[in-house]
mmCIF file as gemmi writes it, N, C-alpha and C atoms, coordinates in Angstrom:
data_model
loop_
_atom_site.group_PDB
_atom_site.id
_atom_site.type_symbol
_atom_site.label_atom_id
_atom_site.label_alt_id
_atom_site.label_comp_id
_atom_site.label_asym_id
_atom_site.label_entity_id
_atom_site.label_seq_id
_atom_site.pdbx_PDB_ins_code
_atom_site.Cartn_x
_atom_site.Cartn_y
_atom_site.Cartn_z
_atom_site.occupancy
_atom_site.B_iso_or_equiv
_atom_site.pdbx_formal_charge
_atom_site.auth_seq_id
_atom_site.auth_asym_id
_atom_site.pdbx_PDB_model_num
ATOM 1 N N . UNK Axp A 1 ? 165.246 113.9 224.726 1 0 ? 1 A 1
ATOM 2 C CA . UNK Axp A 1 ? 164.41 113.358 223.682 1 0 ? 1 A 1
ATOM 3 C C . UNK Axp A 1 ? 163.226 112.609 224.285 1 0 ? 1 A 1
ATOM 4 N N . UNK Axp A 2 ? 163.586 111.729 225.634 1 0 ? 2 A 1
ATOM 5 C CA . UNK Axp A 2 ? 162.543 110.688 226.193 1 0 ? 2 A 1
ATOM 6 C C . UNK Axp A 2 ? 161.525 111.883 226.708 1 0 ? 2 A 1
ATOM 7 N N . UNK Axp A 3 ? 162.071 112.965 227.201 1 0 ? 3 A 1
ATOM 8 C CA . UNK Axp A 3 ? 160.933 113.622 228.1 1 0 ? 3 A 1
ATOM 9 C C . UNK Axp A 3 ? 159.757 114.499 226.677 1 0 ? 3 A 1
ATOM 10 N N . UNK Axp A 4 ? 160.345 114.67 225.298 1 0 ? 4 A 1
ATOM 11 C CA . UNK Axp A 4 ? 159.621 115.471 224.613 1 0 ? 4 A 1
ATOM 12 C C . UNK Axp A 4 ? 159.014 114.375 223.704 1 0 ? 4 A 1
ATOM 13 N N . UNK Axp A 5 ? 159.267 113.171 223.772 1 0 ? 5 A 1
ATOM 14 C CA . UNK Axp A 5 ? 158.619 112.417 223.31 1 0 ? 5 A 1
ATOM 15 C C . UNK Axp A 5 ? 157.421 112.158 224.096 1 0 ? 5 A 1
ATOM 16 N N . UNK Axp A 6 ? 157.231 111.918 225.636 1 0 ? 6 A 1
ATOM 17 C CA . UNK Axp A 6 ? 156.292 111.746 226.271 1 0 ? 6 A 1
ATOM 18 C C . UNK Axp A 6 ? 154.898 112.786 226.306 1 0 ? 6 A 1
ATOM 19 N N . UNK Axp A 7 ? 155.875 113.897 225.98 1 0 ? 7 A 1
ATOM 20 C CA . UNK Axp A 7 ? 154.962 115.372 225.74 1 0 ? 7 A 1
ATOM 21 C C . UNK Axp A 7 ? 154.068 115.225 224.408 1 0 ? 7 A 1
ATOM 22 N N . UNK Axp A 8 ? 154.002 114.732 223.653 1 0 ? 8 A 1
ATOM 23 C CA . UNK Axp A 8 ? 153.156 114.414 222.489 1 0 ? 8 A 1
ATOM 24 C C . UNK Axp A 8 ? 151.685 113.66 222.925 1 0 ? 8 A 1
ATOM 25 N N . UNK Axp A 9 ? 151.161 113.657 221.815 1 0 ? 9 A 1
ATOM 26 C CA . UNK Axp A 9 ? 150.186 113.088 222.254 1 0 ? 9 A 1
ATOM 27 C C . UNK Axp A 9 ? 150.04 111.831 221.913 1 0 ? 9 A 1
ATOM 28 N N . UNK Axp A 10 ? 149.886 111.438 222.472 1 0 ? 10 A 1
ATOM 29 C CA . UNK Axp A 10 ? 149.793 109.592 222.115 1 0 ? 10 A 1
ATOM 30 C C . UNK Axp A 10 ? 150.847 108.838 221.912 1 0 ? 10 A 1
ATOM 31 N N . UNK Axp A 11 ? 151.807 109.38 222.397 1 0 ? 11 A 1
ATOM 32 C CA . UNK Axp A 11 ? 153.126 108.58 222.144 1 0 ? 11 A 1
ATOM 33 C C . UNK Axp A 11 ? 153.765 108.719 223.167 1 0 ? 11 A 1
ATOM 34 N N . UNK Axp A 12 ? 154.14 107.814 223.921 1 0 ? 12 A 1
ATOM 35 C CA . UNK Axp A 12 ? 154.878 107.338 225.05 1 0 ? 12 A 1
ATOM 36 C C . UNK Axp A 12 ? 156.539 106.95 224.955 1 0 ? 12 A 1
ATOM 37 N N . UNK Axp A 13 ? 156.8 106.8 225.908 1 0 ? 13 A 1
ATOM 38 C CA . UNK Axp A 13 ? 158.541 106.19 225.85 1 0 ? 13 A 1
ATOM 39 C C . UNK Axp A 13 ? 159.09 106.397 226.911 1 0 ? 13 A 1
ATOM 40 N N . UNK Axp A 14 ? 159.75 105.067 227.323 1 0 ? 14 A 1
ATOM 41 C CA . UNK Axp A 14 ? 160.535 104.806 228.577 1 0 ? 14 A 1
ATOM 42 C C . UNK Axp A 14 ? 162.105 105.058 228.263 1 0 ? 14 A 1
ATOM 43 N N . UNK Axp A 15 ? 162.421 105.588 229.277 1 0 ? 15 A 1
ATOM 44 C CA . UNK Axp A 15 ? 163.795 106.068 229.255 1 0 ? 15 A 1
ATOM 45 C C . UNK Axp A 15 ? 164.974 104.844 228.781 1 0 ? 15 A 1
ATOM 46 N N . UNK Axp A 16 ? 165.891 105.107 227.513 1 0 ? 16 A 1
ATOM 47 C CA . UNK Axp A 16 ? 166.543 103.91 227.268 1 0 ? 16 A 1
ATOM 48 C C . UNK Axp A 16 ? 167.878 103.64 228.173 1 0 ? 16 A 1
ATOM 49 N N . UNK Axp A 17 ? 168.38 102.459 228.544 1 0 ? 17 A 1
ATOM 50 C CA . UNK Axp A 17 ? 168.924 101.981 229.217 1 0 ? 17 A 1
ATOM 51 C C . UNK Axp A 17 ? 170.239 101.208 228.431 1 0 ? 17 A 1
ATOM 52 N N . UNK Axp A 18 ? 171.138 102.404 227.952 1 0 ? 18 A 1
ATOM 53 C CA . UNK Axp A 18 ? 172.01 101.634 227.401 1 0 ? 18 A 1
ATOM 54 C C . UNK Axp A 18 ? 172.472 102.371 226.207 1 0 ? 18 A 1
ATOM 55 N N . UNK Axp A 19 ? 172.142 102.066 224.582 1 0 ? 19 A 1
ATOM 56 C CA . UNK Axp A 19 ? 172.579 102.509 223.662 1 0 ? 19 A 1
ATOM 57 C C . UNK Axp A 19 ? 171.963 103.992 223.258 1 0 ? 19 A 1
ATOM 58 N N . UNK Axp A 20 ? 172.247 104.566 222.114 1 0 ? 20 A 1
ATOM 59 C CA . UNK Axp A 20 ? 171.824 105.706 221.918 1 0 ? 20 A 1
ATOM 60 C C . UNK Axp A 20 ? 170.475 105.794 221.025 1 0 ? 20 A 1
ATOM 61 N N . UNK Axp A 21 ? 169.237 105.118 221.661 1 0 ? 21 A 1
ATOM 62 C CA . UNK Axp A 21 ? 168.145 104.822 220.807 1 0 ? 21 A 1
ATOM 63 C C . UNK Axp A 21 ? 166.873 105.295 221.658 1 0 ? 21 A 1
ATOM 64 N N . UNK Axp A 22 ? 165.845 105.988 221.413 1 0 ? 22 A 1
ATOM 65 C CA . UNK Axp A 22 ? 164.617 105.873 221.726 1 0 ? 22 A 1
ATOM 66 C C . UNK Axp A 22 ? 163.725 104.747 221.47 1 0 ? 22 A 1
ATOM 67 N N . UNK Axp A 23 ? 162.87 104.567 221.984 1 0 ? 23 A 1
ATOM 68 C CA . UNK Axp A 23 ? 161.599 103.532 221.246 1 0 ? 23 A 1
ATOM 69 C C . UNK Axp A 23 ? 160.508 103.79 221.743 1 0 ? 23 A 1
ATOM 70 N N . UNK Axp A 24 ? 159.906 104.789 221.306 1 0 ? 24 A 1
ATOM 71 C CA . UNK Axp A 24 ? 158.653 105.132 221.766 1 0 ? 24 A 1
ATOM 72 C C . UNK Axp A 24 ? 157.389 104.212 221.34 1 0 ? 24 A 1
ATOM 73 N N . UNK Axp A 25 ? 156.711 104.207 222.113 1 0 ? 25 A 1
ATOM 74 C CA . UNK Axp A 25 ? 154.923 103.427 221.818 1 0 ? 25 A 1
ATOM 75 C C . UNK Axp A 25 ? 154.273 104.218 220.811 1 0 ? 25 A 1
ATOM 76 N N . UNK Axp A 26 ? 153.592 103.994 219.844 1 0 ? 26 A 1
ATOM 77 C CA . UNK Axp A 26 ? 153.204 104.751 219.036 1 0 ? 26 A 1
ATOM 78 C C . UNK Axp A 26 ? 151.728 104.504 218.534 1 0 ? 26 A 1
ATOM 79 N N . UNK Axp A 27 ? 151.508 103.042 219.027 1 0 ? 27 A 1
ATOM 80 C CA . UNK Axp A 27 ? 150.16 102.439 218.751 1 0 ? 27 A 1
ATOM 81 C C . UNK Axp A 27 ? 149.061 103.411 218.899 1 0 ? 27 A 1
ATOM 82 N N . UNK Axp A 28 ? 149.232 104.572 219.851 1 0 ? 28 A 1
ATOM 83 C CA . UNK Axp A 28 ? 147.826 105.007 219.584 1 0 ? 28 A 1
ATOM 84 C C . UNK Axp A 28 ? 147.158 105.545 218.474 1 0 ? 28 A 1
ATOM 85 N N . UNK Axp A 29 ? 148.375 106.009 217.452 1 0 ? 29 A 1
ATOM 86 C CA . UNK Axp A 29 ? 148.38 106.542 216.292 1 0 ? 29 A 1
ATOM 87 C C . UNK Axp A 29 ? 147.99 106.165 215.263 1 0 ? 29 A 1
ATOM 88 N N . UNK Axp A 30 ? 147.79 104.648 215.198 1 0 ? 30 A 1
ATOM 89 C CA . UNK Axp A 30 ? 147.224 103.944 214.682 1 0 ? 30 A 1
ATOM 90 C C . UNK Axp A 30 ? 146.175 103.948 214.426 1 0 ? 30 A 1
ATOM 91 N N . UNK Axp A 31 ? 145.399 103.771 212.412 1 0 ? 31 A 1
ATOM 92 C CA . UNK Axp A 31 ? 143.965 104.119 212.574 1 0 ? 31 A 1
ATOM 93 C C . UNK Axp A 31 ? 144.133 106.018 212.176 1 0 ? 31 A 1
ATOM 94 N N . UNK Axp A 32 ? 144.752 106.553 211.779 1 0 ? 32 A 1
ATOM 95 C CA . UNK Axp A 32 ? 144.459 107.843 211.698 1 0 ? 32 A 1
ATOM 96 C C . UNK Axp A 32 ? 145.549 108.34 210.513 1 0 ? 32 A 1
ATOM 97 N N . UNK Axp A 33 ? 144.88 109.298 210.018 1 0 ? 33 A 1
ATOM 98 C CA . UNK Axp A 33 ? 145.381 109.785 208.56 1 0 ? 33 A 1
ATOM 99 C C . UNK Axp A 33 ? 145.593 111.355 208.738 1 0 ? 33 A 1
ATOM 100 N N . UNK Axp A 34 ? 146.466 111.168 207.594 1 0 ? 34 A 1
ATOM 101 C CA . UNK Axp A 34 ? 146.732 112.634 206.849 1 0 ? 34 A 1
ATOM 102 C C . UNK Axp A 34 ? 147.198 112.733 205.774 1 0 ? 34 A 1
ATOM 103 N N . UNK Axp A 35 ? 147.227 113.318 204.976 1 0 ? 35 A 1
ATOM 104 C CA . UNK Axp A 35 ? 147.899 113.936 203.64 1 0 ? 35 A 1
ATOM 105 C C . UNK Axp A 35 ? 147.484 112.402 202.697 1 0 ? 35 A 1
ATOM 106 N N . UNK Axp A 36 ? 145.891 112.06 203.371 1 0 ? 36 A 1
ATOM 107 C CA . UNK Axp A 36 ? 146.041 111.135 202.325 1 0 ? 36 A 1
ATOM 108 C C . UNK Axp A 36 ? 146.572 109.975 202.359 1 0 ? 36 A 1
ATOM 109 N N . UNK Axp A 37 ? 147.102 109.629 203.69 1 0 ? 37 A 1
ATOM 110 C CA . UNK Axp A 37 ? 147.864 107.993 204.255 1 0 ? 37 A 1
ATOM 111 C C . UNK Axp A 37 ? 147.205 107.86 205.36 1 0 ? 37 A 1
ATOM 112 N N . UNK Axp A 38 ? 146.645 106.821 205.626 1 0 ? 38 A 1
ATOM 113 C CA . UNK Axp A 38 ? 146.341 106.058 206.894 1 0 ? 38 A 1
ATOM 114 C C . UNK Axp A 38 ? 147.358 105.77 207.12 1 0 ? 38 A 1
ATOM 115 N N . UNK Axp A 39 ? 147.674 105.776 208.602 1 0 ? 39 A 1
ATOM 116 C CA . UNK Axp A 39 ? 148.418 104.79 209.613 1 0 ? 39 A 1
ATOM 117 C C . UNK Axp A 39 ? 148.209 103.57 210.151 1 0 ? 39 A 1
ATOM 118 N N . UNK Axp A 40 ? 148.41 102.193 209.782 1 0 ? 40 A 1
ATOM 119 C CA . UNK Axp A 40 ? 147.769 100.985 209.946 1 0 ? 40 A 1
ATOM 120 C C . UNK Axp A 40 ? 149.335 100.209 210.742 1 0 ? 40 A 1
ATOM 121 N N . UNK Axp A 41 ? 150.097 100.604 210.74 1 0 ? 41 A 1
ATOM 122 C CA . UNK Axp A 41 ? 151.376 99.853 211.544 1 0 ? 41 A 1
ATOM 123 C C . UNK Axp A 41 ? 153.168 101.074 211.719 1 0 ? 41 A 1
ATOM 124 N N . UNK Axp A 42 ? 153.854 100.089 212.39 1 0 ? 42 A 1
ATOM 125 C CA . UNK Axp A 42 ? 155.101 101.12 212.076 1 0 ? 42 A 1
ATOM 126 C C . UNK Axp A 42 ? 155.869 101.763 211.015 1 0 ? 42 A 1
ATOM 127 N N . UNK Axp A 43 ? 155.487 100.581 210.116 1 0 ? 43 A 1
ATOM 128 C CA . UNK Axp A 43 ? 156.154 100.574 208.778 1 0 ? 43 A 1
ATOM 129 C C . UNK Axp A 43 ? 155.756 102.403 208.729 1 0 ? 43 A 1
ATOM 130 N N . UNK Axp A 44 ? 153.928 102.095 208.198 1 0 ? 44 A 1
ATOM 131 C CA . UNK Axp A 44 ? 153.487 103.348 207.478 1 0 ? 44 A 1
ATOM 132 C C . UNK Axp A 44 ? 154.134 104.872 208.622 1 0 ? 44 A 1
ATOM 133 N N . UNK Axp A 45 ? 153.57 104.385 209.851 1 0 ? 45 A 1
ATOM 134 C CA . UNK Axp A 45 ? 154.307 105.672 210.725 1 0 ? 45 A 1
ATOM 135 C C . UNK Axp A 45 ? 155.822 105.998 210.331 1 0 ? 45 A 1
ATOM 136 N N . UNK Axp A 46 ? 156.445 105.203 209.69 1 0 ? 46 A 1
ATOM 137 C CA . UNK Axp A 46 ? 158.02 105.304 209.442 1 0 ? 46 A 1
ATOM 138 C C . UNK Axp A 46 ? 157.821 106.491 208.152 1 0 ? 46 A 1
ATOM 139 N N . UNK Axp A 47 ? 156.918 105.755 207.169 1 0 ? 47 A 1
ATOM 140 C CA . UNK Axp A 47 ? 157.263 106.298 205.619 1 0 ? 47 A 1
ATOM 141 C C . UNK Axp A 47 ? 156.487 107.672 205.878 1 0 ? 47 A 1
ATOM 142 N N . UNK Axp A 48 ? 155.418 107.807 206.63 1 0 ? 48 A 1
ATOM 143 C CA . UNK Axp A 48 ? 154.386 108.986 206.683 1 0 ? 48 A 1
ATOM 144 C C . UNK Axp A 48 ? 155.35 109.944 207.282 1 0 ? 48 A 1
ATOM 145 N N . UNK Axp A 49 ? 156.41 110.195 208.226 1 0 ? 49 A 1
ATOM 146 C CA . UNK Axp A 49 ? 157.239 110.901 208.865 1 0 ? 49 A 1
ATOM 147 C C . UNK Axp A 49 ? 158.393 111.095 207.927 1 0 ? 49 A 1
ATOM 148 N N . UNK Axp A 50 ? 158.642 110.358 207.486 1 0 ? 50 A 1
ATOM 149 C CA . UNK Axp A 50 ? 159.916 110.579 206.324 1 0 ? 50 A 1
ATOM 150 C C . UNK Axp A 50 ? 159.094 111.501 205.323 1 0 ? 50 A 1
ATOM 151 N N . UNK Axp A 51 ? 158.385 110.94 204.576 1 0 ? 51 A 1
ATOM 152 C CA . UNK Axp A 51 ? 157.682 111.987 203.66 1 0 ? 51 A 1
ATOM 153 C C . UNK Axp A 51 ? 157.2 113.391 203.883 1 0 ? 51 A 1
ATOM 154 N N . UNK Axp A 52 ? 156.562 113.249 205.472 1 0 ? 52 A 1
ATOM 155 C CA . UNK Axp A 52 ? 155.405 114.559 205.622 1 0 ? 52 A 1
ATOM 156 C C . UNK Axp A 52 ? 156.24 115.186 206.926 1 0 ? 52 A 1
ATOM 157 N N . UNK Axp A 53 ? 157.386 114.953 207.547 1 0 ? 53 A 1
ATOM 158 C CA . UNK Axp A 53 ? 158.159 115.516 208.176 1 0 ? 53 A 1
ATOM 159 C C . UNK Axp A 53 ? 159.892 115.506 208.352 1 0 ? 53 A 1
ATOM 160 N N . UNK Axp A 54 ? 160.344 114.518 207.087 1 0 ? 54 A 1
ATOM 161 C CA . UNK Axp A 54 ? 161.496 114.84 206.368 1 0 ? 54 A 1
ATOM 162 C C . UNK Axp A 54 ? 162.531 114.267 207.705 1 0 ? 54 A 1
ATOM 163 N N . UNK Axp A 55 ? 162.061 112.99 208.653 1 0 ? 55 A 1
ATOM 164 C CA . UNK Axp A 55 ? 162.747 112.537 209.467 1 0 ? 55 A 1
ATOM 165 C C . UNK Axp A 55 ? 162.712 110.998 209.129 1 0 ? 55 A 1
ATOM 166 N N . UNK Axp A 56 ? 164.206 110.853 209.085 1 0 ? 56 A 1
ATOM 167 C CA . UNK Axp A 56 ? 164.23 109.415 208.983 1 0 ? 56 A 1
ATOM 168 C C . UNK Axp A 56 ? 164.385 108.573 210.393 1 0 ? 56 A 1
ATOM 169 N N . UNK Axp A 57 ? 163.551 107.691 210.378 1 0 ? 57 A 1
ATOM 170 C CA . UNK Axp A 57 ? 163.705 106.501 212.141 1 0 ? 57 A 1
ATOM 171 C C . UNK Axp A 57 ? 163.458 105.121 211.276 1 0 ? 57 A 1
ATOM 172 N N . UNK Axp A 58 ? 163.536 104.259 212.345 1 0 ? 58 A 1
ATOM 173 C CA . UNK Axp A 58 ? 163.407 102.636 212.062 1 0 ? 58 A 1
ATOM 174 C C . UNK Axp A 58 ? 161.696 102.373 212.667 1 0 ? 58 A 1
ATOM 175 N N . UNK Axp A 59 ? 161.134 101.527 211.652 1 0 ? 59 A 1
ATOM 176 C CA . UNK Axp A 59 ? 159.949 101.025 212.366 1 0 ? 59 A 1
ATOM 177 C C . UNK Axp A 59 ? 160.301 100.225 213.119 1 0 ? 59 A 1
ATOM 178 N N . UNK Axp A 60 ? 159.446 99.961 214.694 1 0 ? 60 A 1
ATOM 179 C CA . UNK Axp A 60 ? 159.605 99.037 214.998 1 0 ? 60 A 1
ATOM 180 C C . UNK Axp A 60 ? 158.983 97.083 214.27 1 0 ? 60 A 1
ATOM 181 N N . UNK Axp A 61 ? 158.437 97.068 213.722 1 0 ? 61 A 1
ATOM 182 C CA . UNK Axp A 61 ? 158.48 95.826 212.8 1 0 ? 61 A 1
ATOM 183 C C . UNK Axp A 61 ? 159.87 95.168 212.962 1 0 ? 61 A 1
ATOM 184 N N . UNK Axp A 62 ? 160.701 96.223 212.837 1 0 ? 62 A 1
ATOM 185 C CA . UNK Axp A 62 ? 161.992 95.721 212.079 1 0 ? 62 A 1
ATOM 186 C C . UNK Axp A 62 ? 162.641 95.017 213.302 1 0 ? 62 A 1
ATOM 187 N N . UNK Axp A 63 ? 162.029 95.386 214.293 1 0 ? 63 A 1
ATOM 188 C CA . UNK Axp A 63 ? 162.682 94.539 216.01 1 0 ? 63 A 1
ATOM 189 C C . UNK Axp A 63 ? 161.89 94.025 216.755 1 0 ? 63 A 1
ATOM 190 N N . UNK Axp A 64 ? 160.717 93.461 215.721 1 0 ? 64 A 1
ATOM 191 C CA . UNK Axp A 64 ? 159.332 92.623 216.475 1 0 ? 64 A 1
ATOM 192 C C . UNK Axp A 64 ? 158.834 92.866 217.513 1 0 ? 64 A 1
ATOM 193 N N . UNK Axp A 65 ? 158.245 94.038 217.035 1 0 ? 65 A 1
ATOM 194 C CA . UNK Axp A 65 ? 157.774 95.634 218.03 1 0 ? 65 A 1
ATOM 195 C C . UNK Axp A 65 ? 157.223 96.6 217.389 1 0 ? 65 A 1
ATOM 196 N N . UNK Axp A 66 ? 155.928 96.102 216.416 1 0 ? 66 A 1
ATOM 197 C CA . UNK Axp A 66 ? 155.431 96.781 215.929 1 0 ? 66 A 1
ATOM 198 C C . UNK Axp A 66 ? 154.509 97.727 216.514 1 0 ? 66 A 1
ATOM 199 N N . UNK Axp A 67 ? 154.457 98.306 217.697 1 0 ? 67 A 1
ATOM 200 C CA . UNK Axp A 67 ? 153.94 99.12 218.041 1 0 ? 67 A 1
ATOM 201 C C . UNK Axp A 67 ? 154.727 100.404 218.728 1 0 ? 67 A 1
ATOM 202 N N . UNK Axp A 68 ? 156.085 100.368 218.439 1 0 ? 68 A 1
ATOM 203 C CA . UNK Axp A 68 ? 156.857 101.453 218.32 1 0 ? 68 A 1
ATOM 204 C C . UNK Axp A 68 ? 157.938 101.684 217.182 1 0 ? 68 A 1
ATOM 205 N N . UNK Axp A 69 ? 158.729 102.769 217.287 1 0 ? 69 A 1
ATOM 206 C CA . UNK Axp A 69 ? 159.296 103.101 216.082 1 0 ? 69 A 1
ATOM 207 C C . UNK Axp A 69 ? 161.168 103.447 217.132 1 0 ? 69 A 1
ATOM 208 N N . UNK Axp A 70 ? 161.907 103.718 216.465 1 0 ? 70 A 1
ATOM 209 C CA . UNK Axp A 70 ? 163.132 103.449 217.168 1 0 ? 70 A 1
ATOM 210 C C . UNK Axp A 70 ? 163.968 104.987 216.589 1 0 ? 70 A 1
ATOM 211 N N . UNK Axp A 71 ? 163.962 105.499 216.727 1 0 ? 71 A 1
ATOM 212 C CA . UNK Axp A 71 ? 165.069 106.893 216.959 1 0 ? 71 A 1
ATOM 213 C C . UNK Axp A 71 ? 166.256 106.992 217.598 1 0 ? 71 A 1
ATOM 214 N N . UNK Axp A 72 ? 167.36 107.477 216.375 1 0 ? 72 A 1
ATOM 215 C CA . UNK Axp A 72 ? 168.678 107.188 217.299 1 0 ? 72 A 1
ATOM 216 C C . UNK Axp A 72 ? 168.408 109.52 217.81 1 0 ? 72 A 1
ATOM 217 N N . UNK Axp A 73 ? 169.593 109.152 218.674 1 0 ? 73 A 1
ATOM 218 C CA . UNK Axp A 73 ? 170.228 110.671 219.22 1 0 ? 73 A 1
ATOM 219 C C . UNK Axp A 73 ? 171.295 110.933 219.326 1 0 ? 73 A 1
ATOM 220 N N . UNK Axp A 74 ? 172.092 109.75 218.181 1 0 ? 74 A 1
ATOM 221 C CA . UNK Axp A 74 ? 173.829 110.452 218.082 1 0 ? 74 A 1
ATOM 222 C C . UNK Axp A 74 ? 173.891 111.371 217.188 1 0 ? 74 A 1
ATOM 223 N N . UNK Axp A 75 ? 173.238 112.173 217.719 1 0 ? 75 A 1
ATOM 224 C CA . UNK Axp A 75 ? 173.67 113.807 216.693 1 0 ? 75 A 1
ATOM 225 C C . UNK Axp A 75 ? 173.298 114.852 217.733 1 0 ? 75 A 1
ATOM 226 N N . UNK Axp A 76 ? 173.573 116.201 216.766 1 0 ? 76 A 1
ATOM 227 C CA . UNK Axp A 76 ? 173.243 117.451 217.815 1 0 ? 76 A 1
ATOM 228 C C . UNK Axp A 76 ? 172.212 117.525 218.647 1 0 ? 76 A 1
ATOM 229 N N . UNK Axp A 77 ? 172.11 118.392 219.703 1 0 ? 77 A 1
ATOM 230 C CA . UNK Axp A 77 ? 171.014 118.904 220.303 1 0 ? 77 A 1
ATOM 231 C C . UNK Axp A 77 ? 170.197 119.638 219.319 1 0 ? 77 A 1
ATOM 232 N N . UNK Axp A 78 ? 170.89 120.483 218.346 1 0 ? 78 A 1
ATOM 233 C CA . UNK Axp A 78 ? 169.808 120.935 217.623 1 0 ? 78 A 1
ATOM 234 C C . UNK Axp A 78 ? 169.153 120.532 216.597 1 0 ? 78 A 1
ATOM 235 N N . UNK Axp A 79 ? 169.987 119.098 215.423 1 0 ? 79 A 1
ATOM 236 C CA . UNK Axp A 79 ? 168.971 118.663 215.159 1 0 ? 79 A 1
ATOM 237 C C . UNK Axp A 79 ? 168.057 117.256 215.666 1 0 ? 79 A 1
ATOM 238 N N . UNK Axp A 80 ? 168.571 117.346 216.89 1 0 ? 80 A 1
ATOM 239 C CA . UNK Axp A 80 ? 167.011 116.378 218.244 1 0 ? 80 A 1
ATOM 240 C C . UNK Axp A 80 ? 166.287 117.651 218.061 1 0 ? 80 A 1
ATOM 241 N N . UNK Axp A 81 ? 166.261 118.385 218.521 1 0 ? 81 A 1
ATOM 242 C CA . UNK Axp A 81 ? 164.997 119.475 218.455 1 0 ? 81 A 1
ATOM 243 C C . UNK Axp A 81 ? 164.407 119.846 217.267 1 0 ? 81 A 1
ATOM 244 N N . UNK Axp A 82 ? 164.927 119.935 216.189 1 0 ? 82 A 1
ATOM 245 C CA . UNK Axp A 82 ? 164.415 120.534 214.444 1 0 ? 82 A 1
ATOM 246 C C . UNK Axp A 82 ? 163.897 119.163 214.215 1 0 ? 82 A 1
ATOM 247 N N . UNK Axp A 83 ? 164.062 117.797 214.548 1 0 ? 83 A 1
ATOM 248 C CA . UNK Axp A 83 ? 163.303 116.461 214.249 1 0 ? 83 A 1
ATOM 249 C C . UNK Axp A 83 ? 162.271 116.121 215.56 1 0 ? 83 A 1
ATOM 250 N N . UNK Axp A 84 ? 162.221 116.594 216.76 1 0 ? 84 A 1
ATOM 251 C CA . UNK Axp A 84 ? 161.251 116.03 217.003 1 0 ? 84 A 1
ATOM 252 C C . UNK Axp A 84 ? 160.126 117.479 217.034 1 0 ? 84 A 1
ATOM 253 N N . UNK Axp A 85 ? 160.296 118.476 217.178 1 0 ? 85 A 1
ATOM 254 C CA . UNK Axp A 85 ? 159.351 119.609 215.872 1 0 ? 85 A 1
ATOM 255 C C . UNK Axp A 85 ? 158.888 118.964 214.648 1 0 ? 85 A 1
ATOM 256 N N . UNK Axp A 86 ? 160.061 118.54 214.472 1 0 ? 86 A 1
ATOM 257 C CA . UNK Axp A 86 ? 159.019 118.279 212.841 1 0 ? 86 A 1
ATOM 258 C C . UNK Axp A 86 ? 158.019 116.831 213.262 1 0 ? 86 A 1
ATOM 259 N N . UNK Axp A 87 ? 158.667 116.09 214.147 1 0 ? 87 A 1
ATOM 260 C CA . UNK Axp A 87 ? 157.662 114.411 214.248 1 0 ? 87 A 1
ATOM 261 C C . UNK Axp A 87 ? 156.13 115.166 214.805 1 0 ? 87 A 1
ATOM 262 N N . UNK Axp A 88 ? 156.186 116.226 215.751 1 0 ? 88 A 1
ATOM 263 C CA . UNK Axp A 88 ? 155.298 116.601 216.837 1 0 ? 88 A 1
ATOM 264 C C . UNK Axp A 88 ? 154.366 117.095 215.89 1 0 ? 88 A 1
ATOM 265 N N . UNK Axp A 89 ? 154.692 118.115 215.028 1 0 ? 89 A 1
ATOM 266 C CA . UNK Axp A 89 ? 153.755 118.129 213.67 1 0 ? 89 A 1
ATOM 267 C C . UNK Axp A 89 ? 153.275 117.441 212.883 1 0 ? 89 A 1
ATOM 268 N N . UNK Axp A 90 ? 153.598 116.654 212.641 1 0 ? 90 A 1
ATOM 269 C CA . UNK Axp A 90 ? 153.093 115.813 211.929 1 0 ? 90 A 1
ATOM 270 C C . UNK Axp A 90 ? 152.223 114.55 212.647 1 0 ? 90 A 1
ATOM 271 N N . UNK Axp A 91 ? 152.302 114.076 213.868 1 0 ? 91 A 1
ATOM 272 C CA . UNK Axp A 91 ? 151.65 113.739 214.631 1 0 ? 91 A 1
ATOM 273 C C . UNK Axp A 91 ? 150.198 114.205 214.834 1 0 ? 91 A 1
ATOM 274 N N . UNK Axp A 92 ? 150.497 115.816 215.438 1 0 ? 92 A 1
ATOM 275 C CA . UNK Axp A 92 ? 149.549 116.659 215.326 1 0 ? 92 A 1
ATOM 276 C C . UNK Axp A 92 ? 148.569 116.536 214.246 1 0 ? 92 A 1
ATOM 277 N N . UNK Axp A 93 ? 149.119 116.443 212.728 1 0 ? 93 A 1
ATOM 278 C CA . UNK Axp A 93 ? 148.189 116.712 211.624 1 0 ? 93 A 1
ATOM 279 C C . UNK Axp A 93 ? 147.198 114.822 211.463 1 0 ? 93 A 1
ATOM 280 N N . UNK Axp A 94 ? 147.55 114.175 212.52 1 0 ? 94 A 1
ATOM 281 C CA . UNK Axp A 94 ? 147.29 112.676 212.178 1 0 ? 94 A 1
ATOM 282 C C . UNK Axp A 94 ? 145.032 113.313 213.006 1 0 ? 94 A 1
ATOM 283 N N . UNK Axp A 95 ? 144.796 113.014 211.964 1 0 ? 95 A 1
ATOM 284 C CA . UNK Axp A 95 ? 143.282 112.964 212.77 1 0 ? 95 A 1
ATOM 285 C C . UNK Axp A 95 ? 142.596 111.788 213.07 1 0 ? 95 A 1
């Protein structure tokens, strides 16, 4: 997950050390729209991905770290891959 998260664009993430969570950097994303939503913090990156790519994560806000968002990976390999497809798209569509 850490290495296909890094593969995106503008979104970073250090390998987690411990529980079963990502926390990628996401700030660059910030400032950029689609479908009609700006992205102005994690919150909106949370609701804009739930809505426009049907993946649920935690903003970081919620762990006073608003410049990343928190993804667990206790589930399959395949749906880590069918969710971060769908995040990478929707990323993509952020102009």
């Amino acid at each position: 997950m850490v290495e296909r998260l890094n593969k995106m664009k503008d979104v970073s993430c250090i390998m987690p050390v411990g529980a079963f969570y990502a926390f990628p950097n996401v700030a660059k994303l910030y400032g950029r729209s689609a479908a009609g939503t700006t992205i102005k913090n994690s919150a909106d990156l949370a609701a804009y991905l739930l809505e426009s790519a049907k993946v649920a994560l935690v903003s970081g806000d919620s762990f006073g770290a608003d410049a990343y968002i928190r993804l667990s990976y206790a589930t399959s390999l395949e749906n880590i891959t069918k969710g971060l497809d769908r995040i990478e798209a929707a990323v993509n569509a952020l102009k």
